[in-house]
N, C-alpha and C positions, 0 to 999 in steps of 0.2 A: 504494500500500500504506500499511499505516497504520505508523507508526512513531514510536515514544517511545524505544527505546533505539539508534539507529543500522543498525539488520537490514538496510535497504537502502543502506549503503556507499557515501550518496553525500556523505558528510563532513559532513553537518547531521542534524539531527531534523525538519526537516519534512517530513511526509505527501503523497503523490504519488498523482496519479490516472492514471498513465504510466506505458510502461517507460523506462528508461534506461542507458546503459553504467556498470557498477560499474568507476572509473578505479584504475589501478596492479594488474593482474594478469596483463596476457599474457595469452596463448593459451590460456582453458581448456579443461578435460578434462571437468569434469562440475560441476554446482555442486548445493549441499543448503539447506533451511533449515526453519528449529523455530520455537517460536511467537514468539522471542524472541531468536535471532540466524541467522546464514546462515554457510554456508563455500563455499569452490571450489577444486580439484583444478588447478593447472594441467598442462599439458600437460609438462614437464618433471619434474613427482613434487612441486613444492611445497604445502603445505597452507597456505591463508590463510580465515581468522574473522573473525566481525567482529558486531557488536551486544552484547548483553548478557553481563558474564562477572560477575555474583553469584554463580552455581553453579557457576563454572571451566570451563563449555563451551566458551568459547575456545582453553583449553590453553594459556595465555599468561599472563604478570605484565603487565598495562597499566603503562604510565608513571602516577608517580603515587599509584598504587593506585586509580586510576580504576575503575571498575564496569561501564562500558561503551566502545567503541568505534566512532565513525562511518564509519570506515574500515577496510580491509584490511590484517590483519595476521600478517604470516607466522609458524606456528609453528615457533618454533625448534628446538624440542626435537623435532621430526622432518626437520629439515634432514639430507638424505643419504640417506632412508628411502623416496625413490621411492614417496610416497604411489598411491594409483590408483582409491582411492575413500572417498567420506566420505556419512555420513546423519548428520542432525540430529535429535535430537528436543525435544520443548518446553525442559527443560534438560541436553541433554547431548549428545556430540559422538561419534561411533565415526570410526575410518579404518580402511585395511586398504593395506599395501604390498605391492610385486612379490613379494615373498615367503613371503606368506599372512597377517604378523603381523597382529594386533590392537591397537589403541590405542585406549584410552577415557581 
């Protein structure tokens, strides 16, 4: 895949003509991704992003005030929320937990 902001999680920016294991997620449930970053659902309800957060797709403060991410990073701000599915689009992130809510 091609990659300038980190989308594929594998902790660099270069370009891969392969797949590969995205490292430090567990078991997942389902994974998404947009033109410019990716997420994945693990299998216990956590929500983890990763590639581009110029437009806040992420859902996360990076260290730093960084702009993007090459790695997996759990959003915090739905820790406990038993995520169970997430979609990506070019910039922006939806979830939905056990219990019908919505998060963008």
């Amino acid at each position: 895949g091609d990659l300038n902001t980190g989308q594929l999680g594998r902790g660099d920016l270069q370009s891969e003509s392969f797949l590969d294991d995205v490292e430090g997620l567990g078991p997942v449930a389902m994974a998404s991704c947009g033109h410019w970053h990716s997420a994945a659902v693990t299998r216990s309800g956590d929500l983890n992003t990763w590639g581009s957060n110029k437009h806040g797709q992420l859902g996360v403060m990076l260290p730093g005030g960084e702009a993007e991410t090459a790695v997996p990073i759990q959003v915090a701000a739905l820790a406990g929320a038993k995520v169970i599915a997430v979609a990506c689009g070019a910039r922006h992130t939806l979830a939905v937990d056990a219990g019908g809510e919505v998060y963008s």
